[in-house]
Structure formats: C-alpha cells, structure tokens
C-alpha positions in Angstrom: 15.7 23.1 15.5 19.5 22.5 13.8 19.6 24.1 10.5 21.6 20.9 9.7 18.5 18.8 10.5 15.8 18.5 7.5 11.8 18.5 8.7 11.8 15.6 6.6 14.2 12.9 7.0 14.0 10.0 4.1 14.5 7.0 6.8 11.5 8.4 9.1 8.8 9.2 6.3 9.7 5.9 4.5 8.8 4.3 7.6 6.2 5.8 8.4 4.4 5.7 4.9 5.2 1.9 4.4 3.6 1.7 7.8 0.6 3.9 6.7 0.5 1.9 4.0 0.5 -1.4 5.1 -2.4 -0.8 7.8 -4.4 0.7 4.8 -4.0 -2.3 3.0 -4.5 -4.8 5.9 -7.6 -2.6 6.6 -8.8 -2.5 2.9 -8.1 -6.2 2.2 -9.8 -7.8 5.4 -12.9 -5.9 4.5 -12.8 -7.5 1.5 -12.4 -11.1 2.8 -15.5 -11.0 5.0 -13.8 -12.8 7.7 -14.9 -10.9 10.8 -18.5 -10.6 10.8 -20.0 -7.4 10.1 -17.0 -5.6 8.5 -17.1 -4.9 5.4 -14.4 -2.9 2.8 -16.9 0.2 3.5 -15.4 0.0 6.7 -12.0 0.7 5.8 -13.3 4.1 4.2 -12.1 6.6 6.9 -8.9 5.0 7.7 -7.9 4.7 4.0 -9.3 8.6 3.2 -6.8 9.9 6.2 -4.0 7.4 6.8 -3.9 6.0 3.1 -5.1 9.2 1.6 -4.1 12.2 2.9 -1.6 10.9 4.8 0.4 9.0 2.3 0.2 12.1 0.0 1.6 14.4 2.3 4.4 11.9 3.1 5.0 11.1 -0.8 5.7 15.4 -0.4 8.5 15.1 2.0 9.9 12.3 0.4 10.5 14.4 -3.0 11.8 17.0 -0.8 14.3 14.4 0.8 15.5 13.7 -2.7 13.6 10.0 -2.7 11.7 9.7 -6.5 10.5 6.3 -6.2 9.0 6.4 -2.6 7.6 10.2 -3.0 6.3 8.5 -6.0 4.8 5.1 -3.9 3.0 7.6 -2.0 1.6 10.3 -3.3 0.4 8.1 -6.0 -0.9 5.7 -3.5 -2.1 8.3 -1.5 -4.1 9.9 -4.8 -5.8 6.2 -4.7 -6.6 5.7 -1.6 -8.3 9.2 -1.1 -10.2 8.7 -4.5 -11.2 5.4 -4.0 -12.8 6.6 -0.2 -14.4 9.2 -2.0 -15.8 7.1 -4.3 -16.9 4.7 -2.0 -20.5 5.7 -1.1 -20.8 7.1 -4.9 -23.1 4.9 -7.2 -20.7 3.9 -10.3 -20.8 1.8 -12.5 -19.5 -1.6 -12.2 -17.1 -1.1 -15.8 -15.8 2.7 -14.3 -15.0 0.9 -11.0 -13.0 -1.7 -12.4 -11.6 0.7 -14.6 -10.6 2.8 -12.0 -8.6 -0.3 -10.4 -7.0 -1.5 -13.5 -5.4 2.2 -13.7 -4.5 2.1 -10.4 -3.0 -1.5 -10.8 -1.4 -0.2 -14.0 1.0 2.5 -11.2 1.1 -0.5 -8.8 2.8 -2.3 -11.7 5.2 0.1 -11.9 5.8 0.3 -8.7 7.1 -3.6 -8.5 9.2 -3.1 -11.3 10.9 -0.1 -9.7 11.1 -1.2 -6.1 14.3 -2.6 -5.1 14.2 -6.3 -5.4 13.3 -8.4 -3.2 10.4 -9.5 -0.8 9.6 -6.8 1.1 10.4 -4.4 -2.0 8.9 -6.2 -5.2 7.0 -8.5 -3.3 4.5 -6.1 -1.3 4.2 -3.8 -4.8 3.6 -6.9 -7.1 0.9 -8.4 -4.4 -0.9 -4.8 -4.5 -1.3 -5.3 -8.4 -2.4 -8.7 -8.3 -4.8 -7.8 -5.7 -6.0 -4.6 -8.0 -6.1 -6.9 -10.9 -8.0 -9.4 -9.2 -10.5 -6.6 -7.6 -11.1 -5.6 -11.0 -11.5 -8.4 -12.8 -14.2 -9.2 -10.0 -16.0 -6.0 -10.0 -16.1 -6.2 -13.9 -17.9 -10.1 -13.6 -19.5 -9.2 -10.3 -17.4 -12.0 -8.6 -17.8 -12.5 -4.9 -15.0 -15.1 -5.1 -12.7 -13.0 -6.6 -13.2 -9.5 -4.6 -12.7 -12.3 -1.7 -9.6 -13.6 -3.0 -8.4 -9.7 -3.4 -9.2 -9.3 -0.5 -6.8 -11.8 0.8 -3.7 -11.1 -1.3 -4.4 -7.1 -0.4 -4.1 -8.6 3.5 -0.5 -10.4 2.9 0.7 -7.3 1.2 -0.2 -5.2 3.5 1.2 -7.3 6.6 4.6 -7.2 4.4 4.5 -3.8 4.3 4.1 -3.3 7.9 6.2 -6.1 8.8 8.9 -4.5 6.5 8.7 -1.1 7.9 8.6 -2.3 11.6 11.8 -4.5 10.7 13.3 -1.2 9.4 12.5 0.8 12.4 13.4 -2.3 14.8 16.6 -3.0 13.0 15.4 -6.7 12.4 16.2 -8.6 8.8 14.3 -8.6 6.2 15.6 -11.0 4.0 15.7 -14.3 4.4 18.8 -16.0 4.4 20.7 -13.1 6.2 19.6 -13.3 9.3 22.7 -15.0 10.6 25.2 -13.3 8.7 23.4 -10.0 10.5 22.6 -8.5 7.6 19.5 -6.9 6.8 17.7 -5.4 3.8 15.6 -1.8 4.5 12.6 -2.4 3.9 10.0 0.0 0.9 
C-alpha cells in the first residue's frame, strides 16, 4: 500500500455509508408500510443491526479520521440508532420509552438537516429521516397504525434519496435539478 494513500478515503466511505444508509432506511421504512405481505419492520432488524449499525459506526470512524465532522457525525450517530433500535427490537418497552427513544433520535436527525449541505439530496434525505422519526413517535406514543404507516413511507423516500444520491456520486450523475444540462452536479451526503 502507498504511504500516500489513507485506508480511509472521505469520497469512498461517504458513499458507501449514504449507501448503507439509504438501504437501512428503505428496509426500515417498507417494513413499516405493510406493503409486501408478510414483512414487517421486525424484518429489517438484522440488516439495520449490521449495515445500519455496526456498519455505519465504523464508517462514521473513518470519516473523523479523514477529517469529515459532519458525515463521521451522520454515521456514527446513525449507526448508534440503528444498532440500539435492533437491539431493542424484540425487548418489551414501553410504548412512552419507545417514542421517546425516537423523539431523541429525531432530535440528532434534526441536526443533521440543518447541518447538511443544502439541498435535496443533503437537507432533503436528513429533514425526511426526522419527519419520519417524529411521525414514528408520535404514532407509537397514540398507538397509531396510520401514522407508523405513514412513517413508514416518508422513511422509504428518504432512504431511496439517499441511495439514489450516493449512486449519483459514485456514477458521476447530477444530483440537482436544474444542472443537468449545464453538466454540473452536486455530491451527494
């Protein structure tokens, strides 16, 4: 291996963890909607305890080490959600420390959007996350079907902007609108 070469390049562990966190999310959120029969959030457990969780973490890691605050932030604080909230998952709470737990979490997705760099992809995924937190809360706390659902769906777009952002970034394709034919594009996370 170069010397010159760090083990952990900012460009490829941003992409990597926006991708990790994007499938978690897509994963997590159509569990919640109930639209394919038989899979439920539950289901989402192992892939948000190793790709969300311990993955995310360890990629939050390298990206202090690259010298990248807000995404080492994004991910190991994501990645401290996602393994707790796996944990948790077959645990008998109750329903006011579960939607405690996701007001807190929605509290660091909040500041998240506000640090991201503007835009869709940046802003955009981060603000959905906290509305879908918020709303997953707020549902848990009433014991709302309809509005775990309706988390579930807005956890489902963030996630596929995410992803779509991160493969844009790794495919060199825009990601904002309006650019695209001046050949510009926005990184993505």
């Amino acid at each position: 291996m170069d010397n010159g070469v760090s083990a952990g390049s900012t460009a490829s562990t941003s992409t990597l963890g926006n991708i990790a966190l994007g499938l978690t999310l897509l994963a997590f959120g159509i569990g919640h909607t109930g639209i394919i029969g038989g899979v439920s959030a539950a289901d989402a457990v192992s892939l948000a305890t190793y790709v969300g969780g311990f993955g995310l973490f360890v990629l939050g890691l390298l990206e202090f080490r690259g010298g990248n605050g807000f995404n080492g932030t994004a991910f190991a604080g994501l990645g401290a959600f996602w393994f707790t909230w796996a944990a948790g998952a077959d645990t008998k709470v109750s329903a006011h420390a579960a939607g405690l737990f996701l007001i807190l979490f929605a509290l660091l997705a909040l500041t998240l959007t506000t640090g991201a760099a503007s835009g869709l992809f940046g802003q955009g995924a981060y603000a959905l996350l906290t509305l879908s937190l918020l709303l997953l809360a707020t549902g848990t706390l009433a014991d709302s079907g309809g509005l775990a659902k309706a988390a579930g769906w807005v956890a489902a777009v963030s996630g596929l902007l995410t992803w779509y952002g991160a493969t844009a970034a790794l495919a060199h394709w825009p990601t904002a609108f309006g650019k695209a034919s001046r050949g510009s594009a926005v990184a993505a996370g």
